[in-house]
N, C-alpha and C positions, 0 to 999 in steps of 0.2 A: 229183496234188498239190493242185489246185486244189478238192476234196472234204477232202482233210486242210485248209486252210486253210478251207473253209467251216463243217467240224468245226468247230473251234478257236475261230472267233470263234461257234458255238452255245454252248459249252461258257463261254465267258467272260459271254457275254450272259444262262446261266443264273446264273452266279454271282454275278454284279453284285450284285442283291438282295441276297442273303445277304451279301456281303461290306461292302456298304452300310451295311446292319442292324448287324450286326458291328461295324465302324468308329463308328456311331452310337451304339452299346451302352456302345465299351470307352472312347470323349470323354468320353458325360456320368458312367460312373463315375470317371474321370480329376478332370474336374471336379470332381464332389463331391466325394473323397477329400482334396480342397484344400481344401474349407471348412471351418470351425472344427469342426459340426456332422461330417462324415465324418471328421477328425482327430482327434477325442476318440473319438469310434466306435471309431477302429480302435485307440487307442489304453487304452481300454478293454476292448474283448474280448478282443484279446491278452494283455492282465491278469490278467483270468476265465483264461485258457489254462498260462498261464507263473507265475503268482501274482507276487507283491512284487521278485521277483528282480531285481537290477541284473547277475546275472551275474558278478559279483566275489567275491560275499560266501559263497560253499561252498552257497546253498541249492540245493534240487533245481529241476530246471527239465524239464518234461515239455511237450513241442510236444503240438499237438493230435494227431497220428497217434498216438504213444504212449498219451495220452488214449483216445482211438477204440479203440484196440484192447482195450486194458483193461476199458472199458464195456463193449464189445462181446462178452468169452469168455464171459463167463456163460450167457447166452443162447444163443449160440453151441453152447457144450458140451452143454447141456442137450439143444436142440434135435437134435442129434446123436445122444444117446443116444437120443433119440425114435423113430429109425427101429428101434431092435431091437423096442422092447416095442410099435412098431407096422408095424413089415412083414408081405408079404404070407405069409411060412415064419408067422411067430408066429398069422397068423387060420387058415391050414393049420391048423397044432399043434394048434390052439383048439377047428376044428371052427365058427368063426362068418364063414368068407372071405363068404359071401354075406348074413348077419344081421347083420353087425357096423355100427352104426348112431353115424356120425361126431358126431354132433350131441347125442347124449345119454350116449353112453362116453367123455369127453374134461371131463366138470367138472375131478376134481381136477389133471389138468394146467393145464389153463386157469385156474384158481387159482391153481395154483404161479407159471404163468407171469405172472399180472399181481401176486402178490407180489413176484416176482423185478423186476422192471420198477417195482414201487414202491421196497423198497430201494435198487436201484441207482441210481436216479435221486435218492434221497433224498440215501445217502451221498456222491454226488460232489455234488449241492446245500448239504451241511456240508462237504464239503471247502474247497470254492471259496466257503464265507461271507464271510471276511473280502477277498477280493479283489473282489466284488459291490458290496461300499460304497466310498465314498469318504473319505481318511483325510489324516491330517497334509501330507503329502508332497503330496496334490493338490489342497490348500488354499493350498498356499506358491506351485505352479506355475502353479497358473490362477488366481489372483483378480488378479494383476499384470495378469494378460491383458485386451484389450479383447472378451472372451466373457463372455455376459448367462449368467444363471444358470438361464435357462430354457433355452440351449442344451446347459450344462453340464448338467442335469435329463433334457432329452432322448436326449442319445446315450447316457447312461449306461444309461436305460430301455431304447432298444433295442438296447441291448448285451447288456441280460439277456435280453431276447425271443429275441437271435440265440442266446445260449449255452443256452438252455431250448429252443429246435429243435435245437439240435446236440445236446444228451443226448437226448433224444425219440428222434431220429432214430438214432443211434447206438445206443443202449442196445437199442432193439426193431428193426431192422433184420434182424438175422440172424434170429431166430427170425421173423418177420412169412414170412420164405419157408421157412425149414427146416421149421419145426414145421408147418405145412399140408401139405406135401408128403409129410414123415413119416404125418400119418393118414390122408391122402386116395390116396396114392400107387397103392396097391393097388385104387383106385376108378375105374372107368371114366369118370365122370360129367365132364367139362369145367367145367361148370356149377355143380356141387357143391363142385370145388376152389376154382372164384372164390370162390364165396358163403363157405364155411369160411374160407378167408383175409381176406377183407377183416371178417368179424367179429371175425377174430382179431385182425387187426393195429389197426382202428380200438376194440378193446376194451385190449388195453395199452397205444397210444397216448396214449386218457384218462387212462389209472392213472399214467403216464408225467408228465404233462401236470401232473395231482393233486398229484402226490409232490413235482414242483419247486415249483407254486406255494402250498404247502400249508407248506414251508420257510420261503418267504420271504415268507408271509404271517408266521408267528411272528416271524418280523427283524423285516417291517415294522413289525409291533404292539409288541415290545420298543422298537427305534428311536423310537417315536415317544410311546412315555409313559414310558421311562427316562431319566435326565440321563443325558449322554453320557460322564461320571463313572462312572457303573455298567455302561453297556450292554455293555464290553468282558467285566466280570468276570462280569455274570448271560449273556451271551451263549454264554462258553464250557460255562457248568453246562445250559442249556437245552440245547445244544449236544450234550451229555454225555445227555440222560435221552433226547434226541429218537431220537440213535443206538442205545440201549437198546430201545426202541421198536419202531426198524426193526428189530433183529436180534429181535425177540419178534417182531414179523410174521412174520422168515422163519420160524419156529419155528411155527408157525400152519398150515404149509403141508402138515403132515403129519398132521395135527387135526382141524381144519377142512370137509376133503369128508368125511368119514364124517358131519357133520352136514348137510351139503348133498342126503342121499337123498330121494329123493321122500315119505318115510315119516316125517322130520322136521320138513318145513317149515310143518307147523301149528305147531309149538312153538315157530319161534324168527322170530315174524312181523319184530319190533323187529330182530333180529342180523343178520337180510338187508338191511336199509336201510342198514347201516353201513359203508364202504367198509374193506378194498379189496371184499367181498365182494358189494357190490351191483354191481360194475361188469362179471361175470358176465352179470347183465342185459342186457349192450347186444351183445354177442355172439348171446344168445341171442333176439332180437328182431333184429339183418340175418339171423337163420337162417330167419330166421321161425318161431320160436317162441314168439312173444308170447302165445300163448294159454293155455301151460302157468303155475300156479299162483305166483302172487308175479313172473311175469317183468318186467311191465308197473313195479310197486313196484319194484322193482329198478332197475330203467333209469333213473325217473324222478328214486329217489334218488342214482343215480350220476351222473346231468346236474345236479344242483342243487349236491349236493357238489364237483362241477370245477369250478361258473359262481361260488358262491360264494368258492372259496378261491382264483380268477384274479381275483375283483371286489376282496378283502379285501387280499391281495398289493397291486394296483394304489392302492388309497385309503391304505394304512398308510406306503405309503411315498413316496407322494405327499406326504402330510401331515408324515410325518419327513424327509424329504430336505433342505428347507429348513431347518427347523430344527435337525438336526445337523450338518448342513456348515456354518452360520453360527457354530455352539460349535464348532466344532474348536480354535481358538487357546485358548479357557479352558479347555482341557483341558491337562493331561499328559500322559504316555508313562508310562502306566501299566500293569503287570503282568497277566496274567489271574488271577492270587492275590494276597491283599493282601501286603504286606510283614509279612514273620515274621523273627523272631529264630532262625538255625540252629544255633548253642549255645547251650546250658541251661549253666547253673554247675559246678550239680548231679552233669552227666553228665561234667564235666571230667575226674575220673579215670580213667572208662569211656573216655575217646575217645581217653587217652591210650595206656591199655589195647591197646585193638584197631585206634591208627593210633600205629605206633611212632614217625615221623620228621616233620618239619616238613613234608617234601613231602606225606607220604600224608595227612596232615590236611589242607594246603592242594588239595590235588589233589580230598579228598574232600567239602571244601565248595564246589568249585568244578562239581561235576557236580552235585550234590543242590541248589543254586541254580539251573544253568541249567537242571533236568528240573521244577522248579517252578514258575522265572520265565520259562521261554521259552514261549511261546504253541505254537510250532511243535511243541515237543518232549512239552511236555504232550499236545498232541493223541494225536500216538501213543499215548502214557502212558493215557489214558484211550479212547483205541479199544480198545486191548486188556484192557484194563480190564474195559470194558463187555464184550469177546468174553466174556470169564471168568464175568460175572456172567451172562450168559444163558446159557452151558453149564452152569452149576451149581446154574441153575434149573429147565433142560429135565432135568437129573440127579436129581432133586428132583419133577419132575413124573412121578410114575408110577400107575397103573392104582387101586392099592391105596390112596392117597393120602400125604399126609406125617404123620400120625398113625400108621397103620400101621409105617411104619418106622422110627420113632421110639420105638417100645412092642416093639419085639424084643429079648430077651436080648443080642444082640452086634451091632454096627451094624454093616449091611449096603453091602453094593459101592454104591449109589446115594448113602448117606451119606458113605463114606469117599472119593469121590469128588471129593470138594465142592474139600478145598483143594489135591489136584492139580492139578484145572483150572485154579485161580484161579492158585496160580503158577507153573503154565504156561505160563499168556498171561501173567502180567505180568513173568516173566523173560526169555520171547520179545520182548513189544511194549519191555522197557528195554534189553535188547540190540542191536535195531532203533533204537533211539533212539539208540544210544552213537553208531552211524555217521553221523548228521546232527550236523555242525558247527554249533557256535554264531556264532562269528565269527573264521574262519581269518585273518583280517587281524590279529587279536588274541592268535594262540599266540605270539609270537616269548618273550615270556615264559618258556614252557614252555621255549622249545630253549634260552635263557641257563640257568633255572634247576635244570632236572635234563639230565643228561647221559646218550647215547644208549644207554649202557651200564648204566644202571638197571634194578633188576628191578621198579619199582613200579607197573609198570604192570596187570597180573593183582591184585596185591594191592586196590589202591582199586579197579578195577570187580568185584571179589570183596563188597568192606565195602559199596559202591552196592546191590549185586543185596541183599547181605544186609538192608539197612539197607529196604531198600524192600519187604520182603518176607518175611523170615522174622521181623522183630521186633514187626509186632504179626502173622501169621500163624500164627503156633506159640503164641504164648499162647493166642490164641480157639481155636483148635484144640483146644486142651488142656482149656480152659473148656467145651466145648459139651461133648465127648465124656464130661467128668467130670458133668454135669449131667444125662445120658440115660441112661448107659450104664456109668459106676463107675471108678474111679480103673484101676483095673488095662488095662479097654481104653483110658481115655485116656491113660495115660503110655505102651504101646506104640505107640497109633496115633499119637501124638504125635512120639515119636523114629523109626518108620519113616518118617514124613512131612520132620523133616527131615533126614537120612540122606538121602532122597530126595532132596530138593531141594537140599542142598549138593554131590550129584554132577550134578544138572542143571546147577546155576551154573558149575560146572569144566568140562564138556563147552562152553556157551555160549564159555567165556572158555580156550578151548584153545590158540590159536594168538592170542589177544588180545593186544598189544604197541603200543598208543596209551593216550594221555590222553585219555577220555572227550570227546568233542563238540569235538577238536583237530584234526581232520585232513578233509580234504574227503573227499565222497562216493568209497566204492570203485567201480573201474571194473568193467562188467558183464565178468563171466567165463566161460567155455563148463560150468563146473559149479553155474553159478549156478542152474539147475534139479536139480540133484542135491542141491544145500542145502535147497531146497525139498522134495522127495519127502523127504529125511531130518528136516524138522522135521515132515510130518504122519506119518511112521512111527514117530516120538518121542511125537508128542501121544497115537499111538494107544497105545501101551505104558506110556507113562507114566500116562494117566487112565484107561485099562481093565484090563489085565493086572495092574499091580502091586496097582492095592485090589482086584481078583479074588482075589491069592495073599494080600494082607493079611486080605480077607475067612475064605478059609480058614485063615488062622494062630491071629487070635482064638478060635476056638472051643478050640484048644489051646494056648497061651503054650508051649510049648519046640517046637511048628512055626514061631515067628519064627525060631528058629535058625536058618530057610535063607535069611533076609536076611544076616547075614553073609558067606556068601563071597559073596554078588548084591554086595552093593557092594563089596565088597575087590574083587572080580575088576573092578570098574568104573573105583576108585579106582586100581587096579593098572597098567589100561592105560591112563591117563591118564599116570599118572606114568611108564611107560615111552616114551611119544607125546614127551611135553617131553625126554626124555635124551635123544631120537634125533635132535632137534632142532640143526641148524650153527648156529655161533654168530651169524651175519649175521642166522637166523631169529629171536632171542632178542634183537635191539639194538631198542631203543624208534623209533620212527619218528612223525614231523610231518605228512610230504606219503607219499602214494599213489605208488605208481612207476609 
């Protein structure tokens, strides 16, 4: 006994220290957490995390795990698929298990992967822009306060630092260990796995690094030589071409190494300096490959480009912080679009036309405002947007060029491609839209004014999708195809195109029975990944297969004929879906159950 008690107090006497330490650790962050400077901190990052939300008002609200996770699959998955196309069966197969040389067979992944790592950190960098600044609301709460405005300055700034390691860290995490392991795996060498991994991981790191403060250097520089009158409205359009950008990057990724061969690189001395491709360099120099052609150039411009655009970040908004948090009161609450007029005179007969009742006209100016005037919703509105317009560029970019296919007797699957894409995603990204509420404190209106037993709910986000979509989309449509290619293939491609898309919109809005931007977020569903696999086995068939069979019909006008029963049969089971439907299914609804 007297051995167990001597135990006991060794065992306490080791721990003291630590526990010391500990207790010492968790007072002075206790402490700080109390000071003005720790409480705008935490009050801040949580911001960046959660956006604007009060929690009342329907917006979405995603904790940082959520967050993390979502940053984190891409990499993730990727990394994953890494190990087929680099296990040790595939150097078997190969015939290179003993030649296969990690360090110089691994560019265009390592490309990809610091593309992937710049996108991603871009896009949640524009996600989280407006919650980065400081606005109306934290003008009202803090200036009362006895907090100097150099603390107010401070925590803010290392609110972005903390949220700029947290994407860093998140976003390349996964792959920093899958993706090494993947190539090295099969490799005896201990040594050769560190060294591969830590180029790997302190090479997207950088890019990582880049991508955020490359963001908010544009902020800072917008912020600080726009009135604060403009910067909301030029904000979201820079906003809008920056995301364009990133997704032309990732489109780069399958490009791009074929130029990167050893047999290239005299020709394109300037295009290797230019990130993300010079940041390759700094991988390739902890391999110890600095000696191979352009590597050194490379590194040196991928250290200049991250030191620059962290220096440019930190001065831009250094310099506007003060001065746009001081104009926030002579500002308004103004829109990301200017204020426009949503009737025309003109169109008064047309709108009566195609919105029969006083509801469906009020219903249908009241989505076509919030999807213009709400910052939130536009966003969507124009991510997917932009999804569209870089699909149906990379559709457009091909071998032969666009003159080529443009000079052909009948326009080709690449051509006829163009405005499925486009409203594809922008019938997806406004459908996506419909289910973010505006301001659920604000329907009660709704539920006085129409009664739960209306059909009008299918019809007004029918006349939205159309309105947004088919009516300047089928003109230009119509126009380019008659300008290339001759009236007879643009009035068919024209009417297969919308044929098409008006059973897209009916399948979108199938079980549809809300008033657009009325009803809070639906709750997560066990088929909510089944939604998912059916919208990219929809994109695939809708933007490949159908201008495939369109492609083949033009060459003969009475092979359209087989679009006919294609969409009867479409429109058919549609309409048998809705009659099978109980009447409970068919009653308009407010709230989510």
């Amino acid at each position: 006994m007297s051995a167990n008690l001597q135990l006991d107090a060794t065992e306490v006497t080791q721990q003291t220290p630590v526990r010391t330490l500990r207790s010492n650790l968790s007072r002075r962050y206790s402490a700080l957490t109390r000071t003005p400077f720790g409480t705008l901190f935490r009050l801040f990052l949580g911001r960046m995390f959660h956006g604007s939300s009060d929690g009342d008002d329907g917006q979405l609200d995603l904790g940082p795990g959520v967050i993390a996770i979502l940053l984190a699959m891409p990499g993730l998955l990727v990394s994953l698929l890494m190990f087929e196309k680099y296990g040790s069966l595939m150097h078997f197969l190969n015939g290179d298990l003993n030649t296969f040389d990690a360090f110089a067979e691994t560019i265009s992944d390592e490309y990809f992967f610091v593309v992937l790592s710049i996108v991603v950190t871009g896009v949640a960098a524009l996600w989280r822009w407006d919650a980065i600044f400081l606005d109306r609301r934290d003008y009202t709460n803090l200036v009362p306060l006895p907090i100097s405005l150099t603390t107010i300055f401070a925590a803010n700034f290392c609110a972005i630092l903390a949220f700029a390691a947290f994407l860093t860290i998140v976003v390349n995490a996964a792959s920093s260990i899958f993706f090494p392991i993947a190539v090295m795996g099969s490799q005896s060498s201990i040594p050769a796995l560190i060294r591969f991994a830590a180029g790997h991981a302190i090479e997207i790191i950088a890019a990582s690094i880049f991508s955020f403060f490359f963001v908010s250097a544009v902020a800072g520089l917008l912020m600080s030589i726009l009135p604060a009158r403009l910067f909301r409205r030029v904000s979201l359009l820079v906003r809008f071409i920056l995301g364009i950008s990133l997704l032309l990057l990732l489109a780069t990724a399958f490009t791009v190494p074929t130029l990167l061969e050893q047999s290239k690189l005299s020709a394109i001395k300037s295009f290797i300096q230019l990130p993300p491709v010079s940041f390759l360099g700094i991988a390739r120099t902890i391999w110890g490959r600095g000696h191979e052609p352009f590597v050194h150039r490379m590194t040196s411009a991928a250290i200049e480009a991250l030191a620059a655009s962290v220096v440019i970040a930190t001065i831009t908004y250094t310099l506007g912080f003060r001065r746009s948090f001081i104009r926030i009161p002579e500002t308004s609450d103004l829109g990301p679009l200017p204020q426009m007029r949503l009737s025309v005179p003109f169109l008064a007969p047309l709108q009566k036309l195609f919105l029969r009742n006083p509801s469906q006209r009020g219903c249908f100016r009241f989505a076509i405002a919030t999807l213009l005037r709400s910052e939130a919703h536009l966003q969507i509105f124009l991510a997917f947007a932009a999804l569209g317009l870089v699909a149906a560029a990379e559709s457009l970019n091909t071998p032969q060029g666009l003159r080529h296919l443009l000079t052909q007797p009948y326009p080709p699957t690449e051509f006829l491609a163009v405005p499925f894409l486009l409203v594809f995603c922008l019938l997806a990204g406004i459908r996506l839209a419909f289910e973010m509420p505006a301001d659920i404190r604000a329907n009660w209106i709704f539920k006085l004014w129409i009664t739960p037993d209306s059909q009008d709910a299918r019809p007004i986000a029918r006349r939205v999708l159309y309105a947004l979509t088919l009516s300047w989309l089928a003109p230009t449509t119509f126009a380019v195809t008659l300008h290339f290619f001759g009236s007879q293939n643009a009035a068919l491609h024209t009417a297969i195109f919308i044929a098409a898309t008006i059973l897209l919109a009916e399948i979108l809005i199938a079980n549809f029975r809300k008033i657009p931007f009325t009803c809070p977020y639906p709750q997560f569903e066990s088929t909510s990944g089944l939604i998912l696999v059916a919208y990219l086995f929809g994109f695939l068939i809708f933007t490949s297969y159908l201008p495939d069979l369109e492609h083949w019909s033009l060459s003969d006008p009475i092979r359209a004929l087989v679009f006919i029963p294609l969409f009867a049969a479409g429109f058919a089971a549609i309409h048998i879906r809705r009659r099978q439907l109980l009447d409970m299914d068919k009653t308009l609804i407010f709230n989510e159950s």
